[in-house]
KEVEX-342426 format. One line per field, with one value per atom (N, C-alpha, C): residue in three letters; x, y, z. Coordinates in Angstrom, 1 decimal. Layout:
REM residues N
code: c(ALA, ...);
u: c(X, ...);
v: c(Y, ...);
w: c(Z, ...);
This chain:
REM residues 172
code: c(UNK, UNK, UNK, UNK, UNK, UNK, UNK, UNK, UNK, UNK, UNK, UNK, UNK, UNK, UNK, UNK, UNK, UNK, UNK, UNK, UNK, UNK, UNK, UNK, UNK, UNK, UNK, UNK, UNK, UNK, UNK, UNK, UNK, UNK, UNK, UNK, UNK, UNK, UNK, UNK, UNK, UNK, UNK, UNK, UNK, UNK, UNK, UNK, UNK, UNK, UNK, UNK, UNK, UNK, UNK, UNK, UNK, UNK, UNK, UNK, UNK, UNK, UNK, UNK, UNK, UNK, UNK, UNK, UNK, UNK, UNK, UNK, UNK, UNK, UNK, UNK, UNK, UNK, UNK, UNK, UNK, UNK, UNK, UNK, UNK, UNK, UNK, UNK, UNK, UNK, UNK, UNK, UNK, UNK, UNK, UNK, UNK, UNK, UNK, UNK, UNK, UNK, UNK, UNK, UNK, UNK, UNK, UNK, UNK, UNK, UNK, UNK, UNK, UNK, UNK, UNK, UNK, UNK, UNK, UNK, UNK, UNK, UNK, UNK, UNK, UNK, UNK, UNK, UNK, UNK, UNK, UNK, UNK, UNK, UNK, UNK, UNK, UNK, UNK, UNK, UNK, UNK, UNK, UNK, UNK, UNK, UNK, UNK, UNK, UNK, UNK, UNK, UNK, UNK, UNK, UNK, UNK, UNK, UNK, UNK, UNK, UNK, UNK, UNK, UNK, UNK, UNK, UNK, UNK, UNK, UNK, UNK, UNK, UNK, UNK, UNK, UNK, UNK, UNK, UNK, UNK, UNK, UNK, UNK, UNK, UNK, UNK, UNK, UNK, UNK, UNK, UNK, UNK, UNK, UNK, UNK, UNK, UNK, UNK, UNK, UNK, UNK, UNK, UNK, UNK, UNK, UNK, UNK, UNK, UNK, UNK, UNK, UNK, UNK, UNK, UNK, UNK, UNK, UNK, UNK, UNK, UNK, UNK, UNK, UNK, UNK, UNK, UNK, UNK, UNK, UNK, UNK, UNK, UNK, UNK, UNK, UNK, UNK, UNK, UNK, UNK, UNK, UNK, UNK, UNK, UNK, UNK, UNK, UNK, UNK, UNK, UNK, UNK, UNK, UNK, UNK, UNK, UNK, UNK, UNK, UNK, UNK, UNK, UNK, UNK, UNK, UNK, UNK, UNK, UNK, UNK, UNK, UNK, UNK, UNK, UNK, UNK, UNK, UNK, UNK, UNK, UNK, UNK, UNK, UNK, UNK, UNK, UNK, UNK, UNK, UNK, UNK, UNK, UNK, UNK, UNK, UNK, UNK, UNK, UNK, UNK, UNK, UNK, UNK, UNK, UNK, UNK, UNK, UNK, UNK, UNK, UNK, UNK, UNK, UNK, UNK, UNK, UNK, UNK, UNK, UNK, UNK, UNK, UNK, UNK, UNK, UNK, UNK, UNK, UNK, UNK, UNK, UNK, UNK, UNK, UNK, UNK, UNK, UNK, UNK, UNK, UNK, UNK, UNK, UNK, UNK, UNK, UNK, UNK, UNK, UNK, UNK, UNK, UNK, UNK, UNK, UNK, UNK, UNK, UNK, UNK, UNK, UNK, UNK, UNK, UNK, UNK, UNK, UNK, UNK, UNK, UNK, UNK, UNK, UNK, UNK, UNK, UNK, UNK, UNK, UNK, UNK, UNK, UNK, UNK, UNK, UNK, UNK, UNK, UNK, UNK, UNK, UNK, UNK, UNK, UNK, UNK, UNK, UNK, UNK, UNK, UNK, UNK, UNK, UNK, UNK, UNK, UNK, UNK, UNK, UNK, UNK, UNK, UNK, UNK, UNK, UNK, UNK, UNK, UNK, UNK, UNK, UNK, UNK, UNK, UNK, UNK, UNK, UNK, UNK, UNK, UNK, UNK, UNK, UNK, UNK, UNK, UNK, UNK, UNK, UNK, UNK, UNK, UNK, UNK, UNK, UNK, UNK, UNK, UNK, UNK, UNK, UNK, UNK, UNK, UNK, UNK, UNK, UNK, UNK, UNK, UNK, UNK, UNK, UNK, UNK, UNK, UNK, UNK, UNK, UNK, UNK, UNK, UNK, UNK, UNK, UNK, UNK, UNK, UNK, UNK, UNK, UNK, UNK, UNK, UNK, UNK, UNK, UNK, UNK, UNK, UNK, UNK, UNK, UNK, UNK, UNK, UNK, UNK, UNK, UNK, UNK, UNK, UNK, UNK, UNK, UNK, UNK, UNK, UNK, UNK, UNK, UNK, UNK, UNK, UNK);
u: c(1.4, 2.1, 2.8, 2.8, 3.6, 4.9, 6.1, 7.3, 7.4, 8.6, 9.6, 11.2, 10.9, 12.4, 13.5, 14.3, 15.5, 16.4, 17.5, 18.9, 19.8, 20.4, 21.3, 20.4, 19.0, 18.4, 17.3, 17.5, 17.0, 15.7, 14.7, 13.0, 12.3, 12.0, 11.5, 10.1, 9.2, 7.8, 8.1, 7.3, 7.4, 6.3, 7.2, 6.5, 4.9, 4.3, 2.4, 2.1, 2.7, 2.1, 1.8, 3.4, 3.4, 1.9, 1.8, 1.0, -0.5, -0.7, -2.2, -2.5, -1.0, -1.4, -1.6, -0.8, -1.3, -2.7, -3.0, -4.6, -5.3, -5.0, -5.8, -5.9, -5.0, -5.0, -5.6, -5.0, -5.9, -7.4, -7.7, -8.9, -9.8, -9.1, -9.5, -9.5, -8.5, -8.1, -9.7, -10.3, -11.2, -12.3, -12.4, -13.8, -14.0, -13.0, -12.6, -13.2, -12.1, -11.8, -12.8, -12.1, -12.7, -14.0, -14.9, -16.0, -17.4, -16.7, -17.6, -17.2, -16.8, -16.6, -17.4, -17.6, -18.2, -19.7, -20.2, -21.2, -22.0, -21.4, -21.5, -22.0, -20.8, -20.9, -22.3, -22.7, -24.0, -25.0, -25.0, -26.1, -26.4, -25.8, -25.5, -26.2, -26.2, -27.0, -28.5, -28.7, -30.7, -31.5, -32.7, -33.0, -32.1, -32.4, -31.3, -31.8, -33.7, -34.0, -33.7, -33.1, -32.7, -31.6, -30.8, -29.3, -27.9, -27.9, -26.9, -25.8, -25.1, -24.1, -24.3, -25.1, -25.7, -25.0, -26.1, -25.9, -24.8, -24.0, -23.0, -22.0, -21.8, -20.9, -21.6, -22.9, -23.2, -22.8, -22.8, -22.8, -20.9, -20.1, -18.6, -18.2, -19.2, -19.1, -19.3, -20.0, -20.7, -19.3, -19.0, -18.0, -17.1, -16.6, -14.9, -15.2, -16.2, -16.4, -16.0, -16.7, -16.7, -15.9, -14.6, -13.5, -12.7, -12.8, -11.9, -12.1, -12.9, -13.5, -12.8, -12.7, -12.5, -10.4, -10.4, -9.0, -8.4, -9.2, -9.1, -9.1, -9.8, -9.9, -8.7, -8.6, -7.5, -5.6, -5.7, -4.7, -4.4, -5.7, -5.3, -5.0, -5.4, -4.9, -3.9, -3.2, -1.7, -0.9, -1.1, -0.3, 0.0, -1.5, -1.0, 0.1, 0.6, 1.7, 2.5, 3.7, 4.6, 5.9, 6.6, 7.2, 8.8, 9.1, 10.5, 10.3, 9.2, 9.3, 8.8, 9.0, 8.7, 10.4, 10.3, 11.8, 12.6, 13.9, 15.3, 15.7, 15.6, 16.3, 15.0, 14.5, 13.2, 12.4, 11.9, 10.9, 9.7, 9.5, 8.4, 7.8, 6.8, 6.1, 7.2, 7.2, 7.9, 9.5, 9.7, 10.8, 10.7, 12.1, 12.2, 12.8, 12.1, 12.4, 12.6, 14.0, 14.6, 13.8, 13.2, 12.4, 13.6, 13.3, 13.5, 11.9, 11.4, 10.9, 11.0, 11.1, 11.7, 10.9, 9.6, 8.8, 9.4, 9.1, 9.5, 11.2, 11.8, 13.1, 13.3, 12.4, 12.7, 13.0, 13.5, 13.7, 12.6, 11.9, 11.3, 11.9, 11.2, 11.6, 9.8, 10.2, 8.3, 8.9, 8.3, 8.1, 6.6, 6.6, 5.7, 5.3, 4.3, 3.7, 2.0, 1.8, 0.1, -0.9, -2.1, -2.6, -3.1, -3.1, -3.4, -2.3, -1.2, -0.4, 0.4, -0.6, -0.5, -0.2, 0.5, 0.4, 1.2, 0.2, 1.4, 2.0, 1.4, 2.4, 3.8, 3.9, 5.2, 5.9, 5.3, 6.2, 5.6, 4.7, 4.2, 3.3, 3.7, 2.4, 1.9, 0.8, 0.4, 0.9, 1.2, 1.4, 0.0, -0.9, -2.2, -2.5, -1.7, -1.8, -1.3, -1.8, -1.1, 0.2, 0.6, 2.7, 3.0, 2.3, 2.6, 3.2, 1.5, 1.7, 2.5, 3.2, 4.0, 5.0, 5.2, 7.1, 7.1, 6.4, 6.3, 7.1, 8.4, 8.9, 9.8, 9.9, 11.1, 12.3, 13.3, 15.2, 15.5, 17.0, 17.5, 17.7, 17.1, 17.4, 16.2, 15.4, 13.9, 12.9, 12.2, 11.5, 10.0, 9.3, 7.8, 7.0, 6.0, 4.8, 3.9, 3.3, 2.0, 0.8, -0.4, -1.0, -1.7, -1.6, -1.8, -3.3, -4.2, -4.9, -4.1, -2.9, -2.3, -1.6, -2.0, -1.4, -0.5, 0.0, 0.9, 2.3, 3.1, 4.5, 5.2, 6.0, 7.7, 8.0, 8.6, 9.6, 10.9, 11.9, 12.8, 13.7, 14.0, 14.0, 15.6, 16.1, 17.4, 18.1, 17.3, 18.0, 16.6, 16.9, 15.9, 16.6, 15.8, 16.0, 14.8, 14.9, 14.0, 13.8, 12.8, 12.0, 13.1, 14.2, 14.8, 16.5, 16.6, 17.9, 17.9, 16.3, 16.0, 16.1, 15.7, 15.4, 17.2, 18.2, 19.5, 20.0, 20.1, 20.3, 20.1, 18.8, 18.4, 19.1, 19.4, 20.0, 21.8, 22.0, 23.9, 24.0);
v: c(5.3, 4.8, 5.9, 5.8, 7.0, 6.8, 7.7, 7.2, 7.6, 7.0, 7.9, 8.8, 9.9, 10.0, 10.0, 8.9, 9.0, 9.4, 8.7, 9.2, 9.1, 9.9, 9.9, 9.6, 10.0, 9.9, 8.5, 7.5, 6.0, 6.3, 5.8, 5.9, 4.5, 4.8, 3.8, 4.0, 3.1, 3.4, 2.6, 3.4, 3.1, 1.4, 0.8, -0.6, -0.6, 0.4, 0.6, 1.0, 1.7, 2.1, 1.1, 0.5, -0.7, -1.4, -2.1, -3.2, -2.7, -1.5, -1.0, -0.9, -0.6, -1.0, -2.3, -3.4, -4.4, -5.3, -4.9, -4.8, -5.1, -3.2, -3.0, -3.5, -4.3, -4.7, -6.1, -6.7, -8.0, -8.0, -7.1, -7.3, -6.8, -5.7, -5.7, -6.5, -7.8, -8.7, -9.5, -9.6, -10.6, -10.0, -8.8, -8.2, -8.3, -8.1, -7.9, -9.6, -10.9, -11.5, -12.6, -13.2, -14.2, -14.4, -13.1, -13.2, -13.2, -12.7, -12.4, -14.0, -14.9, -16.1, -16.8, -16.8, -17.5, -17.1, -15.9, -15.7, -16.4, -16.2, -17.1, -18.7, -19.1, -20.7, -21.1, -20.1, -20.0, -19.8, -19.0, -18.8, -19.8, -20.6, -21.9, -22.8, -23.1, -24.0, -23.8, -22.7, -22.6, -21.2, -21.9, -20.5, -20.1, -18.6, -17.9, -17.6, -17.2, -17.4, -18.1, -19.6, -20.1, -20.9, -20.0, -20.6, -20.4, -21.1, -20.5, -20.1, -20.8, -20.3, -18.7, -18.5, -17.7, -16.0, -16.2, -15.3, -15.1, -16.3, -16.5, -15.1, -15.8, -15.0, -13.7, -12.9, -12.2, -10.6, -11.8, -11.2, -10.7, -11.7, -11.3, -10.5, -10.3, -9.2, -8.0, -7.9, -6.5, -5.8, -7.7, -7.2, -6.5, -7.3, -6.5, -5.1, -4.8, -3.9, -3.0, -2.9, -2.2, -2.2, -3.2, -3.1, -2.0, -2.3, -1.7, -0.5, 0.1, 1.7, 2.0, 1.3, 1.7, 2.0, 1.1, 1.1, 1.9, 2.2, 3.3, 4.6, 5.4, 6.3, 6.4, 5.2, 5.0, 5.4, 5.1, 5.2, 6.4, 6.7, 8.2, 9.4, 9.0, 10.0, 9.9, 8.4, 8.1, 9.0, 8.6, 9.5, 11.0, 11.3, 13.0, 13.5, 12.2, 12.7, 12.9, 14.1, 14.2, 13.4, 12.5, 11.5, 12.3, 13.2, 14.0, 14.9, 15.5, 16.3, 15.8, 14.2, 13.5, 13.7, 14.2, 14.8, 14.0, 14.0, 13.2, 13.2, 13.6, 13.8, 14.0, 13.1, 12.5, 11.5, 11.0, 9.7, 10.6, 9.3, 9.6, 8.3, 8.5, 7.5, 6.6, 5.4, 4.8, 4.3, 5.4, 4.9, 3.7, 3.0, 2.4, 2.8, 2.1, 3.0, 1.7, 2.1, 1.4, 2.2, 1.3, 2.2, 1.1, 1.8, 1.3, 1.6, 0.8, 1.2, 1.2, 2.5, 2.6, 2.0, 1.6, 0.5, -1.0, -1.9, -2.7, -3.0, -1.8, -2.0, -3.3, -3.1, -3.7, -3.0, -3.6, -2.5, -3.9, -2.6, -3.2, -2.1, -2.7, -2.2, -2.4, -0.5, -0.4, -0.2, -0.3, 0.5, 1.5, 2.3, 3.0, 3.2, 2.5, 2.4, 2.8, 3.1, 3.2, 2.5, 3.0, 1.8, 0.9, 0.7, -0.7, -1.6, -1.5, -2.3, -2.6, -2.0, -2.1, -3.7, -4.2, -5.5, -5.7, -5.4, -4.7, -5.9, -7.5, -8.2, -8.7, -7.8, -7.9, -6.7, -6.3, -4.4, -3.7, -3.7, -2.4, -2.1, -0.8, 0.4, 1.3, 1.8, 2.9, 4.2, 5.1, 6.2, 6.7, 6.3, 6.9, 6.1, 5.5, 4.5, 5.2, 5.5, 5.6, 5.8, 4.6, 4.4, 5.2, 5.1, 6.1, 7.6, 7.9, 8.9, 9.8, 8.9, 9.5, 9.7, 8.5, 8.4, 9.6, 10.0, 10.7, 12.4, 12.6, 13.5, 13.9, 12.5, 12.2, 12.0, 12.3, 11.5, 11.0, 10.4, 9.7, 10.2, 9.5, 10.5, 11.0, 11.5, 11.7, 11.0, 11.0, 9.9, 10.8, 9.6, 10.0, 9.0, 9.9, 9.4, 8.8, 7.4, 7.3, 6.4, 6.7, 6.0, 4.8, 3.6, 2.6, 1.7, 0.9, 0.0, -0.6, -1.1, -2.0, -1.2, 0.4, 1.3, 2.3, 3.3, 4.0, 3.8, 4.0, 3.8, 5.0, 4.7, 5.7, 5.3, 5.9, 5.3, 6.1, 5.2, 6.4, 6.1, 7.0, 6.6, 6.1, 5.0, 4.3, 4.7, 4.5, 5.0, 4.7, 5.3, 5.2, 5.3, 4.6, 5.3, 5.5, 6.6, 7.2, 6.4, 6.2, 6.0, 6.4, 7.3, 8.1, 7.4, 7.1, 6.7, 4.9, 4.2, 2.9, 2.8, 3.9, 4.6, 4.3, 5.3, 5.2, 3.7, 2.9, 1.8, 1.2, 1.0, 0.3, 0.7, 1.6, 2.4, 1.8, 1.5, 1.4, -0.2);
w: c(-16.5, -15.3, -14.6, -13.5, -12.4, -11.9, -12.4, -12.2, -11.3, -10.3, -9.2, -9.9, -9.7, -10.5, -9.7, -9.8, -8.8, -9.0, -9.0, -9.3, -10.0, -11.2, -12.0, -13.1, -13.5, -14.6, -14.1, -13.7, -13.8, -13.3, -13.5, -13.0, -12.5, -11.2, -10.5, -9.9, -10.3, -9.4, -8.2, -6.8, -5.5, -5.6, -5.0, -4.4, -4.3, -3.4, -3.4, -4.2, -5.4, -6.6, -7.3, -7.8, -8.5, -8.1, -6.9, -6.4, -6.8, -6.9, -7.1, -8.8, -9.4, -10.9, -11.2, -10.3, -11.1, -10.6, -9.4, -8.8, -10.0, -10.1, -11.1, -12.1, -13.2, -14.2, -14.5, -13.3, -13.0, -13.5, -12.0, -12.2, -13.8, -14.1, -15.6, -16.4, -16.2, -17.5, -16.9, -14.9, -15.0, -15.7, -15.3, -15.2, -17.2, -18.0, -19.7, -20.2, -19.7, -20.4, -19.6, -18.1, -17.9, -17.8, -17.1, -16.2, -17.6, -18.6, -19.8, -20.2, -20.2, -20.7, -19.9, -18.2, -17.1, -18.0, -17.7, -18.4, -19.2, -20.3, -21.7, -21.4, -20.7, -20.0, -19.4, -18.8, -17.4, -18.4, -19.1, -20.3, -21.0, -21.2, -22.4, -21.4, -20.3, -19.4, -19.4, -19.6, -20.3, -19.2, -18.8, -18.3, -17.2, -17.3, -16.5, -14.6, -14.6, -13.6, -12.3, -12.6, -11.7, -12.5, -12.6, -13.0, -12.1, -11.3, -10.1, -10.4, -11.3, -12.3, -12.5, -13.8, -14.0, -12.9, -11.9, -11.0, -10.0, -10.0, -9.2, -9.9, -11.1, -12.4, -12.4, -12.7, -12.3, -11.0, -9.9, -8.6, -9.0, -9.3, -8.6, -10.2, -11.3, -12.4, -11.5, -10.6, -10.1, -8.8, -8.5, -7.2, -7.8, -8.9, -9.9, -10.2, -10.8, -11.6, -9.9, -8.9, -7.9, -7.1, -6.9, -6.4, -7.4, -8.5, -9.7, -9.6, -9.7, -9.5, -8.4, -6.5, -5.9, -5.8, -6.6, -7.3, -7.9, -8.3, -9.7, -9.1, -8.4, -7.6, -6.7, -5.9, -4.8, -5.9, -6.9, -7.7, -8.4, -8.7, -8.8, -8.0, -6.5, -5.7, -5.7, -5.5, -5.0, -6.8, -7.5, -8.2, -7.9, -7.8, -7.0, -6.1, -5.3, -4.3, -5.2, -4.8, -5.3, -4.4, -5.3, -4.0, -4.0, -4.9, -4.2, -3.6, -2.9, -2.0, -0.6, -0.7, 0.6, 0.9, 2.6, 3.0, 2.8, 2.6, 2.6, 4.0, 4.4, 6.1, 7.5, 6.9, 8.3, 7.8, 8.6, 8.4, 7.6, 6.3, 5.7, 5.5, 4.5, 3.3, 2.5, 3.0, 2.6, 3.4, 4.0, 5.1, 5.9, 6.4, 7.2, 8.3, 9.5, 10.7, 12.4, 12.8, 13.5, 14.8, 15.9, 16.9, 18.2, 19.6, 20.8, 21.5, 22.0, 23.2, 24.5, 24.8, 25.7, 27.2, 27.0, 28.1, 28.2, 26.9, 26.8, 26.7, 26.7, 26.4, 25.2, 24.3, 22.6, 21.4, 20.7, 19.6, 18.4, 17.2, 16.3, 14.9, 14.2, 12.7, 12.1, 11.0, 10.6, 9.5, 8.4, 7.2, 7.3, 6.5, 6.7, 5.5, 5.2, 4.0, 3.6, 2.4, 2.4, 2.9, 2.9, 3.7, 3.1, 1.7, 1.2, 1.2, 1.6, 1.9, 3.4, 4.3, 6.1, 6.2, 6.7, 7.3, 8.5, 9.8, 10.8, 11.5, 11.0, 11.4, 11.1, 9.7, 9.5, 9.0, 10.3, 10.2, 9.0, 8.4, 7.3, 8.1, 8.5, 9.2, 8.4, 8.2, 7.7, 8.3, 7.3, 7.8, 8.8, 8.7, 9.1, 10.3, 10.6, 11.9, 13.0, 14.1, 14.9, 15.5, 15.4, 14.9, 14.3, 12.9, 11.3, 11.8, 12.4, 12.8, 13.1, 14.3, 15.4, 15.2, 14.3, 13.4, 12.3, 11.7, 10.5, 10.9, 10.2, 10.5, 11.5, 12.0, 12.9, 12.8, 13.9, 12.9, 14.1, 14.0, 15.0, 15.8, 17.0, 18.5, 19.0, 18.0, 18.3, 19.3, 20.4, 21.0, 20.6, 20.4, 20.0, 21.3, 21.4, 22.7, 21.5, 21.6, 20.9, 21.8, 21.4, 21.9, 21.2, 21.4, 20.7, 21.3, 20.8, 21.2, 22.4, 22.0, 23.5, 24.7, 24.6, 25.5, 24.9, 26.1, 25.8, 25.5, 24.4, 24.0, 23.9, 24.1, 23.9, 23.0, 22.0, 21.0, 20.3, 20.5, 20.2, 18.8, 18.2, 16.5, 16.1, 16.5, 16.6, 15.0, 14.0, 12.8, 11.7, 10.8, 9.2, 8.1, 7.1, 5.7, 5.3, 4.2, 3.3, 2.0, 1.6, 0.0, -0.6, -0.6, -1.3, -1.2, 0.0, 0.0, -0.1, -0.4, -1.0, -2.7, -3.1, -4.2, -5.4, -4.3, -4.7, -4.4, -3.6, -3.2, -4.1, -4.7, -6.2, -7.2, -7.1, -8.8, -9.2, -7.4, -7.8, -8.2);
């Protein structure tokens, strides 16, 4: 397992990591425990040729097995970041980030997260998104131009925190 090393000794894995280990585990416990039981079950019904069962159980053996791999791969890159040399003093991976736009005269709030955990209708952007992009390496005061599917935006960076100053927040 991949730690975060934070502050004053205490070790925390980042939120996308966590979520991708336990992905991953799941589907190991299906692909291990349950799907070899479905099996079993479908087999015990007689020939297998036309056993819908059978192949049903089959087919979502082949799906796990190949999400899992894709998991698997996807998890080991993510370990490779090194998450303390993501900056303390600018928007990164994992920051939250207070925006204005300056079109709509709105303000929104992003996290900026990996992209298996994008969900941009409730503010988690990928760093690799567009938005991501534009915020990435930014500080207060900052305005970033991006260009979006719904047009061109202004945005100007009202305040953040860092993975790092979420990190210490946890620890006190």
């Amino acid at each position: 397992m991949f730690f975060y090393p934070a502050v004053d000794g205490l070790l925390m894995v980042p939120d996308f990591v966590r979520k991708l280990e336990e992905k991953v585990k799941a589907l190991e416990y299906e692909l291990k425990n349950e799907l070899p039981k479905e099996i079993q079950r479908a087999r015990e019904l007689g020939d297998l040729s036309e056993n819908a069962e059978y192949h049903a159980a089959k087919e979502r053996q082949d799906l796990v097995s190949s999400q899992l791999r894709t998991l698997k791969e996807r998890l080991a890159s993510v370990r490779m970041i090194d998450f303390s040399k993501i900056r303390r003093d600018a928007v990164g991976l994992g920051s939250t980030v207070k925006v204005f736009d300056t079109e709509t005269e709105e303000e929104s709030v992003y996290e900026l997260v990996a992209s298996e955990d994008a969900d941009a209708a409730n503010g988690k952007i990928s760093t690799t998104s567009p938005i991501g992009r534009a915020l990435i390496n930014k500080v207060d005061g900052d305005v970033s131009e991006v260009i979006t599917p719904g047009g061109r935006k202004e945005l100007e960076i009202l305040e953040f925190r860092t993975i790092h100053d979420k990190v210490a927040e946890a620890a006190d």
